[in-house]
C-alpha positions in Angstrom: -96.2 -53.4 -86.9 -98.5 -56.4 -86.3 -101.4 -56.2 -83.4 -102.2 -59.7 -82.4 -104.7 -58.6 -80.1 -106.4 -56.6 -83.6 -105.6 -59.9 -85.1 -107.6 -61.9 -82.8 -110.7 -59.5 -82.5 -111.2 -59.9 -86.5 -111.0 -63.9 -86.0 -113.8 -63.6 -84.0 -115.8 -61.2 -86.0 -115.0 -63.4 -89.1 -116.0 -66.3 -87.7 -119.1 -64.9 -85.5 -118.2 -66.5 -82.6 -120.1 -65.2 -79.3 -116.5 -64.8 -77.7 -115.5 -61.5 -76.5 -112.3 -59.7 -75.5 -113.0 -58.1 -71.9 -111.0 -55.2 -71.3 -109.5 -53.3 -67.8 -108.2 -49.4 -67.9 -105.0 -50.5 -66.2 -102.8 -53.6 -66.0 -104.2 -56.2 -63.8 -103.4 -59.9 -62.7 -105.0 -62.6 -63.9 -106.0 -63.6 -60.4 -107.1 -60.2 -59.8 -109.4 -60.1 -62.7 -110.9 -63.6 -62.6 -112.0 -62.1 -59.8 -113.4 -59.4 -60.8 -117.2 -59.0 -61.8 -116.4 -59.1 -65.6 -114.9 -62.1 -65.4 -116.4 -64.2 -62.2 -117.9 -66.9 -64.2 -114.8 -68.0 -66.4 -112.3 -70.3 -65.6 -109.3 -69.1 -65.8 -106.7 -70.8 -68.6 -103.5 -70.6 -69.8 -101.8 -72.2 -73.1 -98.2 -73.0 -73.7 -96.4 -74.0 -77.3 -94.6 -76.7 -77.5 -92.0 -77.7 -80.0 -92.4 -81.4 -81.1 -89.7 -81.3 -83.8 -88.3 -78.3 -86.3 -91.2 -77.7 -88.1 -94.4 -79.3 -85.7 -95.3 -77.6 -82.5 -98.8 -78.5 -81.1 -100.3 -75.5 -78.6 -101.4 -77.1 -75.3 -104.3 -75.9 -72.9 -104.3 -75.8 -69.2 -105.8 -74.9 -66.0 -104.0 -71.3 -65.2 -102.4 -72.8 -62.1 -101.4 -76.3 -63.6 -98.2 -77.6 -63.7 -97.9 -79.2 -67.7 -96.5 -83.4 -67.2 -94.2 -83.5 -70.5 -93.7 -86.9 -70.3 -97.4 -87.7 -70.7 -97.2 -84.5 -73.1 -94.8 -86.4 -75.1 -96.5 -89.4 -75.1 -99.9 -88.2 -75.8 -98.5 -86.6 -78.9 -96.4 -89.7 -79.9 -92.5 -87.9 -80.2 -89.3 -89.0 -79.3 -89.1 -85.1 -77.1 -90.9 -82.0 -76.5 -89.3 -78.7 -76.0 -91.4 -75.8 -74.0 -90.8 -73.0 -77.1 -89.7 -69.7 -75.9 -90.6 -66.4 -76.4 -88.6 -66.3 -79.8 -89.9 -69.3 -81.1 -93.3 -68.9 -79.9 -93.7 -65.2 -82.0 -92.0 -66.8 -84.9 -94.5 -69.3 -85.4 -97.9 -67.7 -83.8 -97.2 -64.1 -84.1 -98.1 -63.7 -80.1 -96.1 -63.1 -77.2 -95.7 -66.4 -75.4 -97.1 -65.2 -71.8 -100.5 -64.0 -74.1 -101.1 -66.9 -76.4 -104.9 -67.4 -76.9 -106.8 -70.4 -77.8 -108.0 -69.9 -81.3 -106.6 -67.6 -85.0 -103.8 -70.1 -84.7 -103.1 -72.3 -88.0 -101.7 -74.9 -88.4 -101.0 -76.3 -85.1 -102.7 -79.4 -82.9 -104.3 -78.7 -79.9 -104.1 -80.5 -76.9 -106.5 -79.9 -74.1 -106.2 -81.4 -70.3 -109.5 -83.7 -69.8 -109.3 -81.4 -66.2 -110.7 -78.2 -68.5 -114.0 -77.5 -68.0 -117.1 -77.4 -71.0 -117.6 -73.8 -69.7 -116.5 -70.1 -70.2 -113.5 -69.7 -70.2 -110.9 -67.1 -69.7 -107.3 -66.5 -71.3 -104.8 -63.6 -71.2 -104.2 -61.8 -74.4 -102.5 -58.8 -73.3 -101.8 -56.9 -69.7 -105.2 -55.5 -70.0 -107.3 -58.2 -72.0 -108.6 -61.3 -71.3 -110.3 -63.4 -74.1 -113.4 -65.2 -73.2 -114.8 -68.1 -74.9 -116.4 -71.2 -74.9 -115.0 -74.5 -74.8 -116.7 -75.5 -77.8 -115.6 -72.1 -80.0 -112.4 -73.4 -79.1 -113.5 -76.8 -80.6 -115.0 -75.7 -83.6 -112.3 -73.1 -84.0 -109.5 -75.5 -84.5 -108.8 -78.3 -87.3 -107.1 -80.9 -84.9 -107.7 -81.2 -81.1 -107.2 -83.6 -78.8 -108.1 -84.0 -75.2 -105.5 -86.1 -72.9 -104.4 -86.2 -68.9 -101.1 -83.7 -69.7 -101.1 -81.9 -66.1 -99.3 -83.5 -62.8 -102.3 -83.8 -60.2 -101.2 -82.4 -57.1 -101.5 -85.3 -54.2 -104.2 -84.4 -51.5 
C-alpha cells in the first residue's frame, strides 16, 4: 500500500531541501500544534485541489483559516468553472488524502499561492500527527508552475 507521508520524506531527501516533517506521539490539532514549541515560528497553511476541467486541476495555497474566493480562483486561472475536488478525486490524482495535501512531490499541477502567504516558515498538515515545514521558497523552487494571485475573501474589519 502506498505511504504518502514516506513519499514525501524521500522528495525532500532527493531534492535536499532544509524542510522537515515534525512529528507529535498522538493526534493533535493543527491549532494545538502551531502552538506548540515545535512549531511556534510557522505559519500555519492549508492547500486545496481544484478541478479546472477533466484532466487540469491546479493545487491552491492558503492561510489555514482562509476562506478560498472561487470566483477570483476562476478568474486568476482563466476557466470557464472550478470545482473544489473531493476526497476521491483528490487521491486519484495526488496520491494524498485531501484534508493532508502538502505543498510540494506533486507533478504536474499549477500552483496558486494567495499574495496574503507569508516569505516565511511555513507549516502544513500531512497526516494526524505530522506537520511538514518548509520554506516559501522550497515551495517555489519545488514546483514547475506557480503563480501568486488575491484568491481568499478578506474578512471586513
Amino acid at each position: 500500500m502506498p505511504d504518502p507521508e514516506a513519499d514525501l520524506a524521500l522528495f525532500i531527501e532527493a531534492n535536499a531541501l532544509k524542510a522537515r516533517i515534525v512529528s507529535f506521539n498522538a493526534e493533535i490539532s493543527f491549532h494545538s500544534a502551531v502552538k506548540s514549541a515545535k512549531l511556534s515560528q510557522a505559519a500555519p497553511m492549508q492547500c486545496q485541489l481544484y478541478r479546472v476541467s477533466k484532466i487540469e486541476s491546479v493545487l491552491v495555497i492558503v492561510p489555514f483559516d482562509a476562506v478560498i474566493d472561487k470566483v477570483k480562483l476562476t478568474e486568476l486561472v482563466g476557466a470557464k468553472s472550478i470545482l473544489e475536488a473531493d476526497d476521491e478525486d483528490t487521491y486519484k490524482r495526488t496520491g494524498y488524502n485531501k484534508a493532508f495535501l502538502p505543498p510540494i512531490s506533486l507533478y504536474g499541477l499549477k500552483v496558486i499561492i494567495d499574495k496574503s502567504v507569508p516569505e516565511s516558515t511555513l507549516a502544513f498538515q500531512v497526516d494526524e500527527k505530522d506537520f511538514l515545514v518548509i520554506e516559501l521558497s522550497e515551495i517555489l523552487s519545488s514546483n514547475e508552475e506557480v503563480v501568486f494571485g488575491e484568491i481568499i475573501v478578506k474578512s471586513e474589519e
